[in-house]
C-alpha positions as CSV (number, residue, x, y, z in Angstrom):
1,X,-27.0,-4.7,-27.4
2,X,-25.6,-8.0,-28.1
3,X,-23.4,-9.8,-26.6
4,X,-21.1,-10.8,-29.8
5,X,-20.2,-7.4,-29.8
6,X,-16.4,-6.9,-29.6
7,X,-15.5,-5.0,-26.5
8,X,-12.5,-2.7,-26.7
9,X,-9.4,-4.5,-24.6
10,X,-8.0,-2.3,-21.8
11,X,-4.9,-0.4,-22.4
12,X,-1.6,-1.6,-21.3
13,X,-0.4,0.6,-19.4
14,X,2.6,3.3,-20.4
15,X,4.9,3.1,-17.4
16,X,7.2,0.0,-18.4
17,X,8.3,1.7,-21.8
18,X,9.5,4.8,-19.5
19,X,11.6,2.4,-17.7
20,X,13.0,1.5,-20.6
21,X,13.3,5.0,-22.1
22,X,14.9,6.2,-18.8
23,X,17.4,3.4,-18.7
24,X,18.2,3.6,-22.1
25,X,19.1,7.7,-21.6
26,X,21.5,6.8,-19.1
27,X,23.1,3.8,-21.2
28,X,23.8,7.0,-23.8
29,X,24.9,9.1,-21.3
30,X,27.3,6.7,-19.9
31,X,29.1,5.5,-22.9
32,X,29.4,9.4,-24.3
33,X,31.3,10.0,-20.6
34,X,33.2,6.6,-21.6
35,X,33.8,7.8,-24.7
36,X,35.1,11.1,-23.8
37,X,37.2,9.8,-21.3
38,X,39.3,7.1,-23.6
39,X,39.7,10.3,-25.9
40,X,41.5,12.5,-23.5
41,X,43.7,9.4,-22.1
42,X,44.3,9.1,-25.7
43,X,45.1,12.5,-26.4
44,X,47.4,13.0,-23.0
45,X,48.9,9.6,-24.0
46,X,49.9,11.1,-27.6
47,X,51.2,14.4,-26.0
48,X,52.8,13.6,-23.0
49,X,53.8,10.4,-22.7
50,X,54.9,8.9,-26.1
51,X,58.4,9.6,-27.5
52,X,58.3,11.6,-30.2
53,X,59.9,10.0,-33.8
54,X,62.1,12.7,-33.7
55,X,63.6,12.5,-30.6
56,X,63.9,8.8,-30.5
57,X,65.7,9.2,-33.9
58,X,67.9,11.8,-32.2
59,X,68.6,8.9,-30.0
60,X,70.1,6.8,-32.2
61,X,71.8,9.2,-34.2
62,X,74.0,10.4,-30.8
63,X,75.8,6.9,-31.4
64,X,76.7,7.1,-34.6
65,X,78.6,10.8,-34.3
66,X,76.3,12.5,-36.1
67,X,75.0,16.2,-35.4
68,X,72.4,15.0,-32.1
69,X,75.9,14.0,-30.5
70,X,77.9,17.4,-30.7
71,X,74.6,19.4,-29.3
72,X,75.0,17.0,-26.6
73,X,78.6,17.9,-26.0
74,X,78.1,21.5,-26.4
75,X,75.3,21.4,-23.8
76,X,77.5,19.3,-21.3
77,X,80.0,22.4,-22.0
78,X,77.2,25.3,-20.8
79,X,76.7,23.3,-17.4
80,X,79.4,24.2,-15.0
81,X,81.3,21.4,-13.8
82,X,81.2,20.4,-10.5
83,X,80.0,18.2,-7.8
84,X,80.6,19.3,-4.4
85,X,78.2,21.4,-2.3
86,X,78.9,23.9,0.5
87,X,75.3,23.9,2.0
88,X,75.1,27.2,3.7
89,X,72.5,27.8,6.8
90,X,69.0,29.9,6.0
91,X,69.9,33.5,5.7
92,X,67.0,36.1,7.1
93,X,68.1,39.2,6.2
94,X,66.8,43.1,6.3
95,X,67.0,44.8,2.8
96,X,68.1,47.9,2.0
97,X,64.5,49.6,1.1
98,X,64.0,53.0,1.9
99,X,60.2,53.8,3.7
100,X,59.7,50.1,4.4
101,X,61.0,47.3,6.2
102,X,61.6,44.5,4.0
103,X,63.4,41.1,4.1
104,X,64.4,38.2,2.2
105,X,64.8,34.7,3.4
106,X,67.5,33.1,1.7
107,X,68.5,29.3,1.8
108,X,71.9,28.3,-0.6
109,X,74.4,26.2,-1.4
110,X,78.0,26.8,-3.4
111,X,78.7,24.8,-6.1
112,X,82.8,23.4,-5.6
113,X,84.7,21.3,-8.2
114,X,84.8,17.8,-6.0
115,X,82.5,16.4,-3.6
116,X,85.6,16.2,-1.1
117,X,86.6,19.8,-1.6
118,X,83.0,20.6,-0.5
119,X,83.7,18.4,3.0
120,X,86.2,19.4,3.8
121,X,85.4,23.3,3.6
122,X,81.8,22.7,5.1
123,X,84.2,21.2,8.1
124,X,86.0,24.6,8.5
125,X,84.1,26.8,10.8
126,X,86.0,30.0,9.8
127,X,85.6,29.5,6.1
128,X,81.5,29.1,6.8
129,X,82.0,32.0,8.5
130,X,83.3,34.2,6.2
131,X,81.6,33.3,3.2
132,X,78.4,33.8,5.7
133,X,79.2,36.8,6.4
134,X,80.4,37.8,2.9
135,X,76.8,36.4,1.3
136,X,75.1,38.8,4.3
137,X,77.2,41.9,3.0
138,X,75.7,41.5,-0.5
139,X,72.2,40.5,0.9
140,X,71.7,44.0,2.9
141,X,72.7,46.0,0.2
142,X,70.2,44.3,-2.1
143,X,66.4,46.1,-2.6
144,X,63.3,44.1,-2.7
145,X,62.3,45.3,-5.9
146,X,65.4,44.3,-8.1
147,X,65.8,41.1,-6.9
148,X,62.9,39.5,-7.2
149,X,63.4,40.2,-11.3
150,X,64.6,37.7,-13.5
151,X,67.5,39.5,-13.9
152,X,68.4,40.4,-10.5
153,X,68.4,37.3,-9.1
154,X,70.8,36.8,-11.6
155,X,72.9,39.8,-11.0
156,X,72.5,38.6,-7.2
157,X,74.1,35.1,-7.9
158,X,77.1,36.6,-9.5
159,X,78.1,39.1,-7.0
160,X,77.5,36.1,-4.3
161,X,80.1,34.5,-6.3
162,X,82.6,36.8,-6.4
163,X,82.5,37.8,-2.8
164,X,82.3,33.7,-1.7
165,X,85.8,33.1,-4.3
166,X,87.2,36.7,-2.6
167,X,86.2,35.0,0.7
168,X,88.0,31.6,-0.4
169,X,91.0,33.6,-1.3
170,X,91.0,32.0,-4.4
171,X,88.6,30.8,-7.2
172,X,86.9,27.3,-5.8
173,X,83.2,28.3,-6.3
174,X,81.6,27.6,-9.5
175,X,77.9,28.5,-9.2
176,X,75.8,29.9,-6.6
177,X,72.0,27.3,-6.2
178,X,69.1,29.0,-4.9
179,X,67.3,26.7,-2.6
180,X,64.9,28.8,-0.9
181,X,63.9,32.5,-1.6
182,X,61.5,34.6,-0.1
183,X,60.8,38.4,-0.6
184,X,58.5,39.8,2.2
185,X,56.9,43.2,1.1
């Protein structure tokens, strides 16, 4: 053999393009997560946090008399009016179940028409004590299973608010808030 004979070079070796392959993967994988990300900020962004056109233009509209204004009105109109508060103490009471004992836990407070009409009757002990006792009346009589309905609770408010106004001796309470309401079973 000679010695002008062309030898075969070693081969590189493959390691260093792996790197690169590896580190390239995780460049792809990171901007797809980027990606995705910026799309659902987007897409909350466009759903939740934007005005729509339409209510922006309802907006404007309410100044100017038009039909946005009067749905305004006639939804002030539902609410009933009133800003005083007669904030009544937690009520634990048993219910009237048959073949089990059951309670409810009731915390409420009784809408009045001024914020002074509610001071001054939270003041009067005997008035918190008989719309107290009035609210227990209703509360015993009550079963677990209607009033944790829709409805009931409903049904349960109204009766609480004739007995508070036949408590009062005349009509001073305009809605009945639920602020706490449990149902043991």
């Amino acid at each position: 053999m000679s010695d002008n004979a062309p030898t075969a070079a070693p081969a590189a070796p493959a390691a260093p393009e792996k790197k690169k392959s590896g580190a390239m993967k995780w460049i792809v994988i990171g901007l797809a997560a980027l990606l995705l990300l910026g799309g659902g900020g987007g897409a909350a962004w466009w759903f939740f946090l934007r005005t729509p056109p339409a209510a922006a233009a309802e907006g404007e509209g309410a100044e100017e008399g038009g039909a946005p204004a009067e749905e305004k009105k006639a939804e002030k109109e539902k609410k009933p009016k009133g800003d005083g508060l007669i904030a009544m103490d937690q009520f634990l009471v048993n219910l009237a179940d048959e073949g089990a004992q059951r309670f409810v836990r009731v915390k409420l407070g009784l809408v009045v028409e001024s914020k002074e009409e509610g001071v001054k009757l939270s003041e009067e002990e005997v008035v918190k004590a008989r719309l107290r006792s009035a609210i227990l009346e209703v509360l015993a009589q009550q079963t677990a299973d209607h009033i944790v309905t829709p409805d009931g609770k409903a049904e349960l408010k109204k009766v609480i608010l004739e007995k508070a106004n036949a408590a009062l001796g005349e009509k001073k309470v305009l809605d009945v808030l639920f602020t706490d309401f449990v149902v043991q079973f």
